[in-house]
C-alpha positions as CSV (number, residue, x, y, z in Angstrom):
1,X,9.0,12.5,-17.1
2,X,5.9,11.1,-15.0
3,X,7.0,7.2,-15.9
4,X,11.0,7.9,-14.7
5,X,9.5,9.4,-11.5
6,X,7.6,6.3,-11.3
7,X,9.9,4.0,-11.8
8,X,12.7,5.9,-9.5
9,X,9.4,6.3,-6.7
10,X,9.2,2.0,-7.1
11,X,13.1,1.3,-7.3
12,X,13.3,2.9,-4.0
13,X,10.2,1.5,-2.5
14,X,11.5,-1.8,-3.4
15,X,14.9,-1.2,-2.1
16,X,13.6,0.0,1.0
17,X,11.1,-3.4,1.4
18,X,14.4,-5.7,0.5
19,X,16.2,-3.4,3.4
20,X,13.5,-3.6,5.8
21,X,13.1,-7.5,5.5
22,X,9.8,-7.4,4.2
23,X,10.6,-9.6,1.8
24,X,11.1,-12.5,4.0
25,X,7.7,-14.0,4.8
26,X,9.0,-15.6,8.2
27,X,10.0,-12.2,9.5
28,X,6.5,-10.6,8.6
29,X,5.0,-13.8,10.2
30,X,7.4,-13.8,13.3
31,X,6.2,-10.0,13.5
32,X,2.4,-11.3,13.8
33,X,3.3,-14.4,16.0
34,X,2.6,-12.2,19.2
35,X,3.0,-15.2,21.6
36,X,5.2,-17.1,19.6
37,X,8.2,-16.4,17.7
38,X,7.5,-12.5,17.5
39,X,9.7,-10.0,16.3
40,X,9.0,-6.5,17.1
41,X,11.4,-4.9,14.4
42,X,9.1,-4.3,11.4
43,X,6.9,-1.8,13.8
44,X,9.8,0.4,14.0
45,X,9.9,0.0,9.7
46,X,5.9,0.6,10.3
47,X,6.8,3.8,12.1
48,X,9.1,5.0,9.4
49,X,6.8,4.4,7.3
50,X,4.3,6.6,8.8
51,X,6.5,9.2,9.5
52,X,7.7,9.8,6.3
53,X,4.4,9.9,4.6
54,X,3.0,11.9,7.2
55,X,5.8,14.5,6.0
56,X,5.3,13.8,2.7
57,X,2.0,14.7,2.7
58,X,1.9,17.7,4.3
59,X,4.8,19.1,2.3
60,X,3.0,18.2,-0.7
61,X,-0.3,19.6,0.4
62,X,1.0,23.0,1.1
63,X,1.4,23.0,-3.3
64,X,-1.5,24.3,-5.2
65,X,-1.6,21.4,-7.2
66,X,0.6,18.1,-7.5
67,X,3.7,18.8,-9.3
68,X,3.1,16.2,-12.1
69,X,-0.6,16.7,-12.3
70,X,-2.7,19.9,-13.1
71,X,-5.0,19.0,-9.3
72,X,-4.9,16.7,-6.5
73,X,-7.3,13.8,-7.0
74,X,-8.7,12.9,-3.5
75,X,-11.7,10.4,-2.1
76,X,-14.7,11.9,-1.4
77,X,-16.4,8.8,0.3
78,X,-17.5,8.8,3.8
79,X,-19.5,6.1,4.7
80,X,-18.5,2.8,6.1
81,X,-19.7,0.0,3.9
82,X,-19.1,-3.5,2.6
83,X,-16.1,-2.8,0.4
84,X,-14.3,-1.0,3.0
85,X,-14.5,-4.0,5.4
86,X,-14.1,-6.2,3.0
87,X,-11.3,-5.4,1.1
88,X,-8.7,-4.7,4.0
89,X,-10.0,-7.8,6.1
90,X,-9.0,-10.0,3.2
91,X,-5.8,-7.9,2.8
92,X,-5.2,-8.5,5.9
93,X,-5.9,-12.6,6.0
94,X,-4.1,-13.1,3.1
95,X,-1.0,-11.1,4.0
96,X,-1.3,-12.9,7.7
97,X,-1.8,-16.6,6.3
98,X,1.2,-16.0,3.3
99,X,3.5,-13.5,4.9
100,X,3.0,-11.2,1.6
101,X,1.6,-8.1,1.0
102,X,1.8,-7.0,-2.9
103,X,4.8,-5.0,-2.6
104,X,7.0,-7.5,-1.4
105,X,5.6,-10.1,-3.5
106,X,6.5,-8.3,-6.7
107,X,9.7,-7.4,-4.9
108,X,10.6,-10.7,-4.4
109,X,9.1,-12.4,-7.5
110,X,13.2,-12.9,-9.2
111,X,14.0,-15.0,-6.0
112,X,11.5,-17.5,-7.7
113,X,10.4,-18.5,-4.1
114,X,7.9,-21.4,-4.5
115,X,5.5,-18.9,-1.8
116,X,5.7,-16.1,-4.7
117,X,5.2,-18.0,-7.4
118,X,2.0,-19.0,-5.5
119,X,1.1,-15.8,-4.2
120,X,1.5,-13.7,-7.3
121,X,-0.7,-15.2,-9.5
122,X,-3.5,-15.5,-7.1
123,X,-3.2,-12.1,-5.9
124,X,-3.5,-11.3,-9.8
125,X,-6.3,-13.6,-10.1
126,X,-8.4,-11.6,-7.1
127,X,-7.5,-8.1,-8.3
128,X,-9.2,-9.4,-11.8
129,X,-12.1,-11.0,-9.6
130,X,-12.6,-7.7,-7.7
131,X,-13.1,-5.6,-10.9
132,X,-15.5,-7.6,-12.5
133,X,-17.5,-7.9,-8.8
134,X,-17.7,-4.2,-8.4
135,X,-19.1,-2.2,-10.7
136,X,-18.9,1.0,-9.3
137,X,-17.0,3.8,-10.7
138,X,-13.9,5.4,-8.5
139,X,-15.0,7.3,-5.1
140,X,-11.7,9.7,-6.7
141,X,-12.7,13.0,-7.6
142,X,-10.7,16.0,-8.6
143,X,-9.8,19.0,-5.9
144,X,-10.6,22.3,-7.6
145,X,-7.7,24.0,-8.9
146,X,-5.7,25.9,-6.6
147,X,-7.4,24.2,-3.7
148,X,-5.5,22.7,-0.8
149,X,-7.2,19.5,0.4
150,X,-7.6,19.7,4.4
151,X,-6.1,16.4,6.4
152,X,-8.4,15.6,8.9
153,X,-7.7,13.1,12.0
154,X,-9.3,9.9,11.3
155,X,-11.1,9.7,14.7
C-alpha cells in the first residue's frame, strides 16, 4: 500500500513540475535573471507550493501518528553547522548555474535533453560523494507515540 501511495504522491509531483514549467531550465533561469530576462511566474508556483504544505502539515500533525507509519520521525538538530550551509549553498549553485533541481531533472530525464543527461549523472555522482564524506548517522529521530510534534516559526 505504502509503495502505490508513493508512486501516486510522485506521479502528481511530477505532473505538477511538468505544469508549473519547472522543467524548462530557461524559465527557472529567466526566474533568477533578476535584471535580465526575469520571469516572476514560478514565485506564484513557489507560493503554492508553500501553501499547500503549510496545510498539509498541519492537517497531518493534528493525527497521533502518520497514517502509514506507527510515529512521526522528525529532526531533532538545532545547531547551525557546516553541513547545513553547505549542502543548500551547493543546491542552490547547482540548481542556479543548470536550471535543475532534482525533481525536474528526473522529471524531464525521457526528453533526453543533452542538460539532463549531464545533470543527472552528476547529481548522482555527488549524492554518492556526500555519503561517503559524512559519516554521521541521521539527525531523524522518532516522536513518542501519540505525540503531536509542535511547529515552531523558524525565526
Amino acid at each position: 500500500m505504502g509503495l502505490a501511495i508513493n508512486a501516486l504522491a510522485g506521479l502528481l509531483f511530477g505532473l505538477g513540475l511538468i505544469v508549473s514549467g519547472m522543467i524548462n531550465p530557461a524559465k527557472v533561469l529567466n526566474f533568477l535573471d533578476l535584471f535580465g530576462t526575469f520571469d516572476p511566474s514560478l514565485a506564484f508556483v513557489m507560493l503554492g507550493a508553500v501553501a499547500v504544505t503549510f496545510a498539509g502539515y498541519r492537517l497531518a500533525f493534528r493525527r497521533p501518528n502518520p497514517i502509514l507509519s506507527d510515529r512521526f520521525r522528525l529532526p531533532l538538530a538545532k545547531q547551525i553547522d557546516a553541513r547545513v550551509v553547505i549542502g543548500p549553498a551547493l543546491f542552490g549553485v547547482g540548481w542556479g548555474l543548470s536550471g535543475f533541481c532534482p525533481g525536474p531533472a528526473i522529471t524531464s530525464l525521457p526528453l533526453l535533453a543533452k542538460g539532463t543527461l549531464v545533470f543527472v549523472p552528476a547529481m548522482l555522482a555527488g549524492m554518492a560523494a556526500s555519503r561517503l564524506v559524512t559519516s554521521k548517522g541521521s539527525d531523524a529521530q522518532p516522536a513518542t507515540k501519540g505525540s503531536k510534534p509542535q511547529l515552531r516559526p523558524l525565526a
